[in-house]
Residue, then its C-alpha position, 0 to 999 in steps of 0.5 A: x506738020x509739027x508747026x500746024x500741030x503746034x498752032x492748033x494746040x495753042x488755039x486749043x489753049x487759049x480758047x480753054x483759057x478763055x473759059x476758064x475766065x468767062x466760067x471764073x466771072x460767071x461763079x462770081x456773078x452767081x455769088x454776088x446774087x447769092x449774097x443779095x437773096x441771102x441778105x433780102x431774106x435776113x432783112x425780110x426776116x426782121x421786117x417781119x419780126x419787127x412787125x409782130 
């Protein structure tokens, strides 16, 4: 009974792991296209200084 407990548990463990890592890459996808769109507005930003 424990041995199955124990299995189950494990299995729990890694797949919260593994959520962990997938929600861990997801954040840093996200900030990465946060920096582009905040660095396309600055550069809009002069562009658009530039030309008045």
């Amino acid at each position: 009974m424990f041995g199955r407990l124990n299995t189950r548990l494990d299995r729990a463990d890694a797949q919260i792991n593994a959520l962990i890592e997938e929600n861990r890459a997801f954040r840093e996808s996200q900030q990465l296209q946060l920096a582009a769109i905040i660095g396309n507005g600055r550069r809009i930003d002069r562009l658009e200084q530039q030309a008045s």
